[in-house]
C-alpha positions in Angstrom: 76.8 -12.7 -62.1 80.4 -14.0 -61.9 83.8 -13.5 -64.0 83.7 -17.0 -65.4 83.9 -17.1 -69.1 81.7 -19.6 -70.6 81.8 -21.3 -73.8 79.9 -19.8 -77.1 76.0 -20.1 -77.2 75.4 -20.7 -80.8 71.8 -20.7 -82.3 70.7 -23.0 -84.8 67.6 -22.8 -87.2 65.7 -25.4 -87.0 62.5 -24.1 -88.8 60.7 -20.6 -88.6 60.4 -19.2 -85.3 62.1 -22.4 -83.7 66.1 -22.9 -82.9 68.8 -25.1 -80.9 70.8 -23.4 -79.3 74.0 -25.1 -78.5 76.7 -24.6 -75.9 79.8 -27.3 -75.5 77.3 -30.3 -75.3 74.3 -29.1 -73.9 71.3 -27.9 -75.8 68.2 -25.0 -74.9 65.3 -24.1 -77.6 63.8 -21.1 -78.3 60.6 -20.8 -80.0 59.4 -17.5 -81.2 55.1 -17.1 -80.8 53.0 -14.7 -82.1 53.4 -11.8 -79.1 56.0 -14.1 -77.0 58.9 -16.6 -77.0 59.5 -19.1 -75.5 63.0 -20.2 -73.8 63.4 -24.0 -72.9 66.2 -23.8 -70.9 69.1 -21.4 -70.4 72.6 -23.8 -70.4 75.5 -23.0 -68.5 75.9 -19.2 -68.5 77.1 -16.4 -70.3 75.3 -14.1 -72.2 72.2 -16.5 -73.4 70.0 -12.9 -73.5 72.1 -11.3 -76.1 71.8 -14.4 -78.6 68.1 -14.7 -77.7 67.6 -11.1 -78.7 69.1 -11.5 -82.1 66.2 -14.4 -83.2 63.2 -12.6 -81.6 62.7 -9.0 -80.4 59.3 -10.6 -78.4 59.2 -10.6 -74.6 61.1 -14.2 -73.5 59.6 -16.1 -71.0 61.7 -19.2 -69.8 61.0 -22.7 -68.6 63.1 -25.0 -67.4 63.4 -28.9 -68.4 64.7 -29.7 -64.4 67.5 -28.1 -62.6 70.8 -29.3 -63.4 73.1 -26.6 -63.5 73.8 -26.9 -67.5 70.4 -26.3 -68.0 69.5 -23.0 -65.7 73.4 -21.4 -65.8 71.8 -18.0 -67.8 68.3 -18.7 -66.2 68.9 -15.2 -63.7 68.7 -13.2 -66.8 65.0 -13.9 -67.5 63.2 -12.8 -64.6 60.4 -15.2 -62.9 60.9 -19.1 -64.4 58.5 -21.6 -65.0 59.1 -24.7 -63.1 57.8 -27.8 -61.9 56.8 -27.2 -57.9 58.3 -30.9 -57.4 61.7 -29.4 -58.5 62.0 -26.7 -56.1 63.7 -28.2 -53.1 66.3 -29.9 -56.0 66.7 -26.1 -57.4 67.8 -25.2 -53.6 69.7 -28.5 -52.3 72.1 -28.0 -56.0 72.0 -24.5 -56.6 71.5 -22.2 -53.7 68.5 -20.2 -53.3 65.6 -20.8 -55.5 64.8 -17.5 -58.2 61.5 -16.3 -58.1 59.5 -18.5 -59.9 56.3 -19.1 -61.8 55.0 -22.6 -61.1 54.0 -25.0 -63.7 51.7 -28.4 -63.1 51.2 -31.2 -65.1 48.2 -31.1 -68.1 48.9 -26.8 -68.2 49.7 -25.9 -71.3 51.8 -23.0 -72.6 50.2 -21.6 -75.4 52.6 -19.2 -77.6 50.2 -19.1 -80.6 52.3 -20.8 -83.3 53.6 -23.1 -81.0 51.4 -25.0 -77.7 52.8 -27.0 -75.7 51.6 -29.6 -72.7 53.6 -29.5 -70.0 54.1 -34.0 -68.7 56.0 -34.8 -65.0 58.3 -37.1 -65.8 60.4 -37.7 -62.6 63.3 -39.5 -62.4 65.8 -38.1 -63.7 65.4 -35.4 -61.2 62.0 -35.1 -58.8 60.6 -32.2 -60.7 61.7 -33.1 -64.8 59.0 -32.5 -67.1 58.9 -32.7 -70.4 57.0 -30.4 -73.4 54.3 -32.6 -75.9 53.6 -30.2 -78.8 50.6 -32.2 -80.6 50.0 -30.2 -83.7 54.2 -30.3 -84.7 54.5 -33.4 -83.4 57.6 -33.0 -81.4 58.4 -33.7 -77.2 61.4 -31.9 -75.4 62.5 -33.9 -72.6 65.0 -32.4 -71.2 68.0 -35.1 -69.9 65.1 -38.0 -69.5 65.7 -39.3 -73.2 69.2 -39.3 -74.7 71.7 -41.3 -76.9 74.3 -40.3 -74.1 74.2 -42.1 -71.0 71.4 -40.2 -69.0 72.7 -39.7 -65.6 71.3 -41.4 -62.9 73.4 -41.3 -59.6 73.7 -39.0 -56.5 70.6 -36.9 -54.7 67.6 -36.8 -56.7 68.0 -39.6 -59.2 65.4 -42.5 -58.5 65.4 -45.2 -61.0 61.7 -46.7 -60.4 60.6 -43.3 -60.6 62.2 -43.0 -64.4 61.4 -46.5 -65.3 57.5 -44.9 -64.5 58.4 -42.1 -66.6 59.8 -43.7 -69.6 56.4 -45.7 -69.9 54.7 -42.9 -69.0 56.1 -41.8 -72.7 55.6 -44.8 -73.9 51.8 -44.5 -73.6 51.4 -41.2 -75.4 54.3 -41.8 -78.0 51.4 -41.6 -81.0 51.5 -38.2 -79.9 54.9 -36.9 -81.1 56.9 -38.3 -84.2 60.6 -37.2 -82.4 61.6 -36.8 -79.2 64.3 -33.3 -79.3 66.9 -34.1 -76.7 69.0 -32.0 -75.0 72.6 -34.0 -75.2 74.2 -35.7 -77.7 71.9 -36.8 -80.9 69.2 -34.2 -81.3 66.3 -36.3 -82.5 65.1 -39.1 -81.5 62.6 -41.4 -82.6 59.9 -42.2 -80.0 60.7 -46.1 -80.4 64.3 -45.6 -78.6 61.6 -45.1 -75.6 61.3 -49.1 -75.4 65.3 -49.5 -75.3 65.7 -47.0 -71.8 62.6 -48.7 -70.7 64.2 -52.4 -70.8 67.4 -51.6 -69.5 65.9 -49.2 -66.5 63.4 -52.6 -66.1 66.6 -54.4 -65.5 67.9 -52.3 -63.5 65.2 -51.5 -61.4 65.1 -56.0 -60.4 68.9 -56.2 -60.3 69.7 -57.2 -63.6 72.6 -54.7 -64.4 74.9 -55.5 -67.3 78.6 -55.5 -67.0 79.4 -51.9 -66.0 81.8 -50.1 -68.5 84.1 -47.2 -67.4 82.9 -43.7 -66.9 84.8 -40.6 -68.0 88.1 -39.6 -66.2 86.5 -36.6 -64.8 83.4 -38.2 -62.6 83.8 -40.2 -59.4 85.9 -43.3 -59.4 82.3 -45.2 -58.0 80.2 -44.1 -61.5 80.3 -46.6 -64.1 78.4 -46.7 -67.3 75.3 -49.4 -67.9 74.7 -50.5 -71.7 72.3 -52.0 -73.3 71.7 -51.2 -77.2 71.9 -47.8 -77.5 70.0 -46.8 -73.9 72.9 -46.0 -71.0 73.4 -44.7 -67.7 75.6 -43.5 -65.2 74.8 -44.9 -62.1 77.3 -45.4 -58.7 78.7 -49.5 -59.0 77.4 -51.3 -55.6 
């Protein structure tokens, strides 16, 4: 699509039929099914077919977590992608024109064979993030909702009450999964962290914001970060 050279998708095994595939801090999954596989994600370009097509020679179908632009940069090279309807209008206010897509609603489950997974709306982060509850492996992908890295939470889209509802959304099925697979930072996570982002997005939420920290170099002079334990975010300093 363009002459911009990405950095280096590079797959790794988690178990059979399931990888992380990293790129320069950012992290998609692929799990391979019994006549499909499923992408989770597609990072921030580059050639993310060619790697797929070295783990499975099954059809791909992708999904995506929300749409951030490190997380749908290779999306163009999967045909029609699963998303959230709620995320549509942030597809086209970041990224242009929305791709032809193949909506996905909460409770609907994509159901691979060896892997099934529950599609959850967990807004927020951005209006149409969801997450993926696989019961039987007892994992939850959730995209940039749940990190060890500050999770960011300024400019167009981000709504803090509506991620505070998310988190304990979480919170009430956390019996479900065992680890939470994030896509920045620390990989797993343990499903107690949940209560940590939940207390400091409470805080947050009333006006209680801890001393703000300084953000990387790179983002706007207004971000700061907001600490508490190991739970963070970037959010613009009033």
């Amino acid at each position: 699509m363009s002459n911009r050279t990405f950095p280096e998708y590079k797959p790794v095994q988690i178990s059979d039929g399931f990888w992380a595939i990293e790129q320069n801090g950012v992290r998609c999954w692929l799990f391979e099914g019994d006549d499909m596989a499923l992408l989770v994600d597609a990072g921030f370009g580059g050639d993310l077919k060619s790697v797929v097509q070295t783990l499975t020679d099954k059809p791909v179908q992708l999904i995506l977590t929300h749409a951030d632009m490190d997380h749908i940069g290779a999306a163009w090279q999967f045909g029609p992608v699963m998303m959230h309807p709620a995320e549509f209008s942030y597809y086209e206010m970041r990224n242009g024109r929305l791709p032809e897509t193949i909506p996905v609603w909460e409770g609907e489950t994509i159901d691979i064979g060896r892997y099934c997974f529950e599609i959850i709306l967990i807004s927020g982060h951005t209006p149409g993030s969801v997450a993926l509850l696989e019961k039987n492996h007892r994992f939850i992908i959730t995209g940039d909702t749940v990190g060890k890295e500050p999770v960011y939470m300024f400019g167009n889209g981000r709504n803090m009450p509506a991620y505070l509802a998310a988190i304990r959304k979480l919170k009430g099925i956390k019996s479900d999964f065992d680890v939470i697979l994030a896509s920045h930072g620390k990989m797993n996570i343990e499903p107690e962290f949940l209560t940590q982002l939940c207390l400091l997005a409470s805080e947050i939420c009333f006006g209680k914001l801890p001393q703000p920290q300084p953000a990387p170099a790179h983002m706007p002079e207004s971000v700061k970060v907001y600490k508490k334990g190991d739970a963070a975010f970037y959010l613009e300093s009033k």
